[in-house]
Backbone as CSV, one residue per row, in Angstrom:
resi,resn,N_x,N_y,N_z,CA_x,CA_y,CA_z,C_x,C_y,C_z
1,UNK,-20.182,8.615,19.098,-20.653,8.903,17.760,-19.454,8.958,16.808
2,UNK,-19.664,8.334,15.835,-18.271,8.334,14.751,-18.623,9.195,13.652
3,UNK,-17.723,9.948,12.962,-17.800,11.121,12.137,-17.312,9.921,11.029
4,UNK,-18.190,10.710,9.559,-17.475,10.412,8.587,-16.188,10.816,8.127
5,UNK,-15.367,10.372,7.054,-14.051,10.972,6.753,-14.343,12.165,6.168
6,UNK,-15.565,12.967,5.580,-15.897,13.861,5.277,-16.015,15.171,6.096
7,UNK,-17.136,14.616,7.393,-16.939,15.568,8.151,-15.166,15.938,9.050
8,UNK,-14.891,14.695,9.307,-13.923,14.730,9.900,-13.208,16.272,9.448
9,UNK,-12.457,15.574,7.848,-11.627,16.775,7.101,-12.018,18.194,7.422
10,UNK,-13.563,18.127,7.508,-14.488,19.586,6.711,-13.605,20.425,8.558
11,UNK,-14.027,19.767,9.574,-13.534,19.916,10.672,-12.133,20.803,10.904
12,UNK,-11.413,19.865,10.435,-9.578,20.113,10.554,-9.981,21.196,9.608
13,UNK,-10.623,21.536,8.219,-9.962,22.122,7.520,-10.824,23.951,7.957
14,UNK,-11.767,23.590,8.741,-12.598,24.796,9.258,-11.738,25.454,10.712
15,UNK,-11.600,24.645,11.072,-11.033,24.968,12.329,-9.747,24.444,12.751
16,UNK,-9.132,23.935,12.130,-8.018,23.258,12.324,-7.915,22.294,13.610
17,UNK,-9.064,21.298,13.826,-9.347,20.474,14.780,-8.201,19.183,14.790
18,UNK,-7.339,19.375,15.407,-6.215,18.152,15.884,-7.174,17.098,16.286
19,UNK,-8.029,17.101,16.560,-8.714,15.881,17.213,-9.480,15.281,16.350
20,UNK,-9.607,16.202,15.364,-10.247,15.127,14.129,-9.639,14.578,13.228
21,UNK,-8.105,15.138,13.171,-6.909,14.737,12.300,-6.526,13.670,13.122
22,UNK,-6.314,13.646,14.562,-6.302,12.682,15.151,-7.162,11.659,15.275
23,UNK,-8.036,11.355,14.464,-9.170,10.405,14.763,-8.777,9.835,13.175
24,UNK,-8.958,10.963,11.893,-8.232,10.340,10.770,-7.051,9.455,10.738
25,UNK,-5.761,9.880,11.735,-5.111,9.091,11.961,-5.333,7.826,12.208
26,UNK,-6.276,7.508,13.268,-6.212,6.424,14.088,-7.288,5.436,13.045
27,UNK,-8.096,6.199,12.283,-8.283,5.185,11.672,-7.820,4.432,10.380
28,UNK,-6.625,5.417,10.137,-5.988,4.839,8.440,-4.108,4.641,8.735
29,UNK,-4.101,4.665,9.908,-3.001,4.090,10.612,-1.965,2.977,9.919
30,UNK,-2.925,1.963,10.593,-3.072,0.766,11.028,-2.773,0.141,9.310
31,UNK,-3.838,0.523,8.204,-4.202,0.413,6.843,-2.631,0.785,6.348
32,UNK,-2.445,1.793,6.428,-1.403,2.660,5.756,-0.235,1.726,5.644
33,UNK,0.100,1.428,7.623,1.837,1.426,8.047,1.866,-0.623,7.676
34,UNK,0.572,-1.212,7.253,0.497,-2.440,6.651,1.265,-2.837,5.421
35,UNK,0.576,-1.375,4.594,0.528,-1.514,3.261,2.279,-1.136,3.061
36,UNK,3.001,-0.223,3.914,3.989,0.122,3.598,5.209,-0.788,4.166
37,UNK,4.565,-1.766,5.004,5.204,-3.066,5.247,5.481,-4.073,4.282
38,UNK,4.607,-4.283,3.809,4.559,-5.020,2.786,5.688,-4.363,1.619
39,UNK,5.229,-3.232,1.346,6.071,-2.443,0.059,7.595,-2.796,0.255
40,UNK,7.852,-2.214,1.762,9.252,-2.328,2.230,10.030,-3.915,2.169
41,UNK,9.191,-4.794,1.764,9.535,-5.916,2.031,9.489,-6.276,3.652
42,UNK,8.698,-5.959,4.349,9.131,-6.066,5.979,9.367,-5.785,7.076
43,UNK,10.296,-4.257,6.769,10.724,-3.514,7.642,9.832,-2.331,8.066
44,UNK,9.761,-2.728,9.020,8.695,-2.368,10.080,9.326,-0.784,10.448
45,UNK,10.169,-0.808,10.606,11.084,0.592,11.060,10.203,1.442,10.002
46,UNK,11.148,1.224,8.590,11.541,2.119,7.817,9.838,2.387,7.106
47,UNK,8.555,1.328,7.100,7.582,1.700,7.059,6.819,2.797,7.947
48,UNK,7.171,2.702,8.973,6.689,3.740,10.096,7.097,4.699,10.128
49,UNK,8.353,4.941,9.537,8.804,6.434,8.937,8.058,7.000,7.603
50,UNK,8.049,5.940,7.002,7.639,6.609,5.632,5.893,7.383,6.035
51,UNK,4.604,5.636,6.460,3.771,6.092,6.901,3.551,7.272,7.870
52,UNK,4.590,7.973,9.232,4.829,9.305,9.561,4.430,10.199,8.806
53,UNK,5.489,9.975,7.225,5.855,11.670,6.278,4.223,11.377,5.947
54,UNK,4.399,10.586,5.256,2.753,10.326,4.733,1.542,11.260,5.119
55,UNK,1.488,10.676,6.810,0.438,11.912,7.236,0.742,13.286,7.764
56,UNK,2.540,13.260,7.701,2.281,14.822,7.573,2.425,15.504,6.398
57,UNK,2.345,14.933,5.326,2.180,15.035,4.053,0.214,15.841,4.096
58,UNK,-0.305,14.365,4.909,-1.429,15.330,4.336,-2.089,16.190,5.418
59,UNK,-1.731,16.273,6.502,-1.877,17.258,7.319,-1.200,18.436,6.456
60,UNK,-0.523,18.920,5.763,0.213,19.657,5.315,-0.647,20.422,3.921
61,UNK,-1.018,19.376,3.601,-1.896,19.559,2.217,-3.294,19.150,2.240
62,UNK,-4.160,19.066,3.260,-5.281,18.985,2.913,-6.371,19.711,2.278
63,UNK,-5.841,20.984,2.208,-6.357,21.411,1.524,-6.426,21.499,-0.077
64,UNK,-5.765,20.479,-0.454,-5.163,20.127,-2.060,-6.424,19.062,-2.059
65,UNK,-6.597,18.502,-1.058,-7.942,16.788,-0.939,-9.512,17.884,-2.240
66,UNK,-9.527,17.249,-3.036,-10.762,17.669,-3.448,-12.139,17.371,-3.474
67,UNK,-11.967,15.910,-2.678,-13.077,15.276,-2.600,-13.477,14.344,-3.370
68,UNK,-13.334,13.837,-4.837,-13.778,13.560,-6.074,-13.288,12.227,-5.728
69,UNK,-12.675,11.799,-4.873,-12.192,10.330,-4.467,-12.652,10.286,-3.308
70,UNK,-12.363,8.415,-2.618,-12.501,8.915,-1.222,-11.332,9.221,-0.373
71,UNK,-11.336,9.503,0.596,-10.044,9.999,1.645,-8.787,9.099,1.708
72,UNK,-9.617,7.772,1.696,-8.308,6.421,1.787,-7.677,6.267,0.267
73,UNK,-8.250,6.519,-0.730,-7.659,6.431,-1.832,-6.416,7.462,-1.867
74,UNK,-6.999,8.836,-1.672,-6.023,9.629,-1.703,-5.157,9.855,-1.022
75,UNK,-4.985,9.213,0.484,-4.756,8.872,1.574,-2.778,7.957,0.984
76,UNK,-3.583,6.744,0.317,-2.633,5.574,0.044,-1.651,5.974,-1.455
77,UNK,-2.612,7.046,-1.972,-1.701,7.776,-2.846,-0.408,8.269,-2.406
78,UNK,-0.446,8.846,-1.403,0.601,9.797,-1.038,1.732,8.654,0.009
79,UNK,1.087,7.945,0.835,1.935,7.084,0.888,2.604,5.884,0.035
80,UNK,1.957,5.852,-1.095,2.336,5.036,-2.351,3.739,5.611,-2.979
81,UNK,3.396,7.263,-2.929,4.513,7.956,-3.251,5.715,8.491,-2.507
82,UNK,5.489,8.539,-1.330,6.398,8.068,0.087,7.579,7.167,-0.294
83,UNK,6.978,6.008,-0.428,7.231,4.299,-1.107,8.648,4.818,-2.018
84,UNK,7.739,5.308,-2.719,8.426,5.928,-4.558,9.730,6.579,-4.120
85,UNK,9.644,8.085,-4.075,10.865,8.376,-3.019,11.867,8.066,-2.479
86,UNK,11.356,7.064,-1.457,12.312,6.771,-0.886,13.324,5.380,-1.651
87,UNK,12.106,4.613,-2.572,13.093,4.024,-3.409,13.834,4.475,-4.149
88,UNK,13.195,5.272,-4.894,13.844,6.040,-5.827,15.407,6.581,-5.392
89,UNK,15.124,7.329,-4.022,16.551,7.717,-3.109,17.560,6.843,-3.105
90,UNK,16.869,5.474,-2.838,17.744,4.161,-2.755,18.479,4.068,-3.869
91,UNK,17.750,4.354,-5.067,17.734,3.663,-6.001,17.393,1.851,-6.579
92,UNK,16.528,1.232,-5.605,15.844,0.458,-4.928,14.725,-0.118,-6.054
93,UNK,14.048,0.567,-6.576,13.105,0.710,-7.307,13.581,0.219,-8.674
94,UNK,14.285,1.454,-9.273,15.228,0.658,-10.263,15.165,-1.056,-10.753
95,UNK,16.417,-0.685,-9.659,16.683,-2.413,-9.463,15.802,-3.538,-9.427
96,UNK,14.694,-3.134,-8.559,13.574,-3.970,-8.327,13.025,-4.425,-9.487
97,UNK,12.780,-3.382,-10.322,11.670,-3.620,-11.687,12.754,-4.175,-12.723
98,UNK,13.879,-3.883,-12.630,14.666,-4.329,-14.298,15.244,-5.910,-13.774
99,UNK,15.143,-5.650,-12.507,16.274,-7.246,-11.947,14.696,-8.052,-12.551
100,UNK,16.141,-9.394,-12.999,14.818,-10.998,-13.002,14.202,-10.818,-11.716
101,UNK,13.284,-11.684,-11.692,11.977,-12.217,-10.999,12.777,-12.883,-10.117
102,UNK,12.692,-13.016,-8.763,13.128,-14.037,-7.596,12.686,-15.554,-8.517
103,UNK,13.431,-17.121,-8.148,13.107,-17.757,-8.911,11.852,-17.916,-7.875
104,UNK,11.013,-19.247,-8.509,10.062,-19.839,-8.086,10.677,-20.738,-6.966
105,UNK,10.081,-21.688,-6.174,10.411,-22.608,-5.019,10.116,-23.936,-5.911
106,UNK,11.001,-24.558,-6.314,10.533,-25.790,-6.539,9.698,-26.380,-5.635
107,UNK,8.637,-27.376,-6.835,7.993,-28.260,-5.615,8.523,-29.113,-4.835
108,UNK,7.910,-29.075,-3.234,7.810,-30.137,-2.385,9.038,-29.274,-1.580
109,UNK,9.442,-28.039,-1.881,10.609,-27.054,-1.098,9.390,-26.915,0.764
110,UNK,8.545,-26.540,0.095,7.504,-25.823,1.489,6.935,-27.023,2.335
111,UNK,7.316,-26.802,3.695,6.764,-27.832,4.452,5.577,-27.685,5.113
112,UNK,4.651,-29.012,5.024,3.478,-28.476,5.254,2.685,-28.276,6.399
113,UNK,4.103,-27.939,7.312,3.632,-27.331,8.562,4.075,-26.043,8.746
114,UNK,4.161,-25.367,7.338,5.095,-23.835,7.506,3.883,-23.135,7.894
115,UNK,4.379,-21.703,8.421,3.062,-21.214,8.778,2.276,-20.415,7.307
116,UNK,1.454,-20.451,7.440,0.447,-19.648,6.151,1.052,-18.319,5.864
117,UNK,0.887,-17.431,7.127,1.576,-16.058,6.916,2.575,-15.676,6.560
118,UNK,3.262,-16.470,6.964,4.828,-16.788,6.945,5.013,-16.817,5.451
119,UNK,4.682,-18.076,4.659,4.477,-18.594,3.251,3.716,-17.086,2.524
120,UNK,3.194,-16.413,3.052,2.367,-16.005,2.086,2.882,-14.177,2.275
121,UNK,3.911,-13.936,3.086,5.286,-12.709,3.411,5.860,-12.908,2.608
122,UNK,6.090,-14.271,2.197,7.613,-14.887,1.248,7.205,-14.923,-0.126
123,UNK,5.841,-15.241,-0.269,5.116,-14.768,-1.802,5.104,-13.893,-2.391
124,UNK,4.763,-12.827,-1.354,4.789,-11.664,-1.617,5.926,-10.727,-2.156
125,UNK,6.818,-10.951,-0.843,7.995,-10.476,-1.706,8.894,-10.801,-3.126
126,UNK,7.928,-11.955,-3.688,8.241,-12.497,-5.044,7.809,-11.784,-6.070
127,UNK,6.884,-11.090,-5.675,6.413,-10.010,-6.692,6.764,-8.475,-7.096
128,UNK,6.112,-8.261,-7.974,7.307,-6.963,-8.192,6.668,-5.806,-7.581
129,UNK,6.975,-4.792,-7.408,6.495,-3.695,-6.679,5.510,-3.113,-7.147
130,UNK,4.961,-3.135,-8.426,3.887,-2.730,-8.668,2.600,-4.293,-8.488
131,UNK,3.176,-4.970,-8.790,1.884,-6.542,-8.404,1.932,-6.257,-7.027
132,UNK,3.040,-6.189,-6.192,2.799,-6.077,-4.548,1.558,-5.063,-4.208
133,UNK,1.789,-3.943,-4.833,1.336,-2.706,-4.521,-0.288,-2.921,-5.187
134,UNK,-0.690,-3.083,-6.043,-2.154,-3.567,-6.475,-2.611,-4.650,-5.385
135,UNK,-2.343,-5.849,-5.512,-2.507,-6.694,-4.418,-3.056,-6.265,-2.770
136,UNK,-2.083,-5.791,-2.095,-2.329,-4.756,-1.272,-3.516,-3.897,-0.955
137,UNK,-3.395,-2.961,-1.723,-4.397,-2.295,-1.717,-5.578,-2.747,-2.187
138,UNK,-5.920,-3.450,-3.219,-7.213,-4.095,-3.607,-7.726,-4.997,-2.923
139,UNK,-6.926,-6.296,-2.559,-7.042,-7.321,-2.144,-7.249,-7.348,-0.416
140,UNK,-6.225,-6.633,0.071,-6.375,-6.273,1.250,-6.371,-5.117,2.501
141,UNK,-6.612,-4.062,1.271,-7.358,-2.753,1.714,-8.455,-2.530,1.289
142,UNK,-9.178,-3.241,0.283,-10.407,-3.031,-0.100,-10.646,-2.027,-1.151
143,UNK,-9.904,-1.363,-1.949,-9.822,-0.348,-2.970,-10.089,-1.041,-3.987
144,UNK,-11.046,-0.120,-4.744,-11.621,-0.681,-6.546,-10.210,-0.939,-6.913
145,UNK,-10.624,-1.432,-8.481,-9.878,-1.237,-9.189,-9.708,-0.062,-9.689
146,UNK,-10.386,0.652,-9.715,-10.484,2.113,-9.986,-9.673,3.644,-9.259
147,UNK,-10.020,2.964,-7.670,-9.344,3.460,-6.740,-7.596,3.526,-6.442
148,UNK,-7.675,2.113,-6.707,-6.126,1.814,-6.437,-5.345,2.580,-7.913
149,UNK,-6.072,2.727,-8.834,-5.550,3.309,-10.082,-5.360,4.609,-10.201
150,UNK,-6.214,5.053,-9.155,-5.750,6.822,-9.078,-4.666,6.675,-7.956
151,UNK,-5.190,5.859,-7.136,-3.753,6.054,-6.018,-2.495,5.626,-6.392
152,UNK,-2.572,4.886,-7.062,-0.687,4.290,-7.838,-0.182,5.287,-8.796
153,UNK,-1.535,6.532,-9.419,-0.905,7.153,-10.471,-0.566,6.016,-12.000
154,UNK,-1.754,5.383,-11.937,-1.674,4.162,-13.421,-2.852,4.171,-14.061
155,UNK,-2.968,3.565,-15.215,-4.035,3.187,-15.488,-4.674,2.367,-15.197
156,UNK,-5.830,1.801,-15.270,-6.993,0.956,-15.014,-6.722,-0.322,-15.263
157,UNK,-6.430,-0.309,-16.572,-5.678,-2.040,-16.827,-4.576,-2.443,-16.610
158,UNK,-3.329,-1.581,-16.290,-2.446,-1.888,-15.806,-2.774,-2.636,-14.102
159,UNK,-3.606,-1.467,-13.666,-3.988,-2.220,-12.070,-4.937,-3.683,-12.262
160,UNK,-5.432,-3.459,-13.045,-6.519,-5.166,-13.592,-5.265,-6.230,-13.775
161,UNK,-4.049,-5.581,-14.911,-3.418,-6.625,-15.408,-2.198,-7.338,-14.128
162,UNK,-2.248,-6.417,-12.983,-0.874,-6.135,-12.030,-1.867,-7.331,-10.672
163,UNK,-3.016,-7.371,-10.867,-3.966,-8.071,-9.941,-4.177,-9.430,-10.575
164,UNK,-4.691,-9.613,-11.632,-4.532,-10.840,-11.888,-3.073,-11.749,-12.118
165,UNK,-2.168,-10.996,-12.623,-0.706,-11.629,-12.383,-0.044,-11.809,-11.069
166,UNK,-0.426,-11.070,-10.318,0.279,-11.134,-8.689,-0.681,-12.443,-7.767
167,UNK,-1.981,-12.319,-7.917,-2.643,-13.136,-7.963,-2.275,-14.949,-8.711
168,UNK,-2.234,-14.753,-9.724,-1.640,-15.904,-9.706,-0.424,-16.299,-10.094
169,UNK,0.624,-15.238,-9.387,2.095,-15.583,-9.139,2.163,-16.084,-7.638
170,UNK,1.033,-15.626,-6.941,1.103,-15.990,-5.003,0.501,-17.291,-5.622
171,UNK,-0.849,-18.139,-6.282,-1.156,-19.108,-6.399,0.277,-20.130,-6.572
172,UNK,0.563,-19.800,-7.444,1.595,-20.890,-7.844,2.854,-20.819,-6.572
173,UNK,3.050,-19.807,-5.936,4.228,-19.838,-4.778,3.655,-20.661,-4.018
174,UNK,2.352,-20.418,-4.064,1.603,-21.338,-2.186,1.138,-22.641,-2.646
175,UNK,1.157,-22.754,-3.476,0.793,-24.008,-3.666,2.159,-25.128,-4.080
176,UNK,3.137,-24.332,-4.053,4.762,-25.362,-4.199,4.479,-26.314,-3.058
């Protein structure tokens, strides 16, 4: 029998059930340590640390969860801000947003036996950390536009305007 993310919480937060925090885990895992792959540009390490603090971030604070969202929104919030942090630490972030744009690939650069995923890792990282980060989560976590807008800490059209530009900044990379 599978619990909702509702009961799950109500669980941990009544009784302090590890096994239902552990079941939250296992199912926003996977979602999370993706999304923070991507962010990282890649690194698989330093995502799996961040995604770590993340959930003991909200093991720590669930009782701050108010409900008024759903769990994964607020969920990708906190690892969104993980992200933040640790760029910020870098000073990473910065750089990211004020530096030019990676150039484009001239055409006929991509061969057309590259792999898709491959091509479409390398797109990605063409974008800027906030288009990455909308993308991501909307596109391939499944979050509104609405959702991803409370979880980035933005507004609504910024996440509309950060989706259709990342969107067709990957068009024009994949199609070189």
């Amino acid at each position: 029998m599978s619990f909702a993310d509702a009961d799950l919480i109500a669980r941990v937060l009544l009784h302090e059930d590890q096994n239902a925090f552990s079941e939250l885990v296992r199912r926003y895992q996977s979602p999370v340590r993706a999304f923070l792959v991507k962010m990282t540009n890649g690194d698989s390490h330093l995502a799996d640390d961040l995604a770590q603090e993340a959930f003991v971030k909200v093991w720590k604070n669930l009782r701050s969860f108010r409900g008024d969202a759903k769990f994964s929104t607020w969920l990708f919030g906190i690892a969104c801000n993980e992200w933040r942090m640790h760029a910020r630490g870098r000073k990473d972030l910065a750089r990211e947003e004020l530096a030019d744009p990676p150039p484009e690939p001239a055409q006929g650069e991509s061969s057309t036996a590259s792999n898709l995923r491959l091509d479409l890792a390398e797109a990605m990282k063409r974008l800027t950390p906030a288009e990455r980060a909308t993308i991501v989560l909307c596109c391939q976590n499944g979050l509104s536009h609405e959702e991803a807008a409370q979880a980035l800490a933005c507004p609504l059209g910024t996440v509309k305007t950060n989706v259709l530009r990342g969107r067709e900044k990957l068009r024009r990379n994949l199609a070189a």
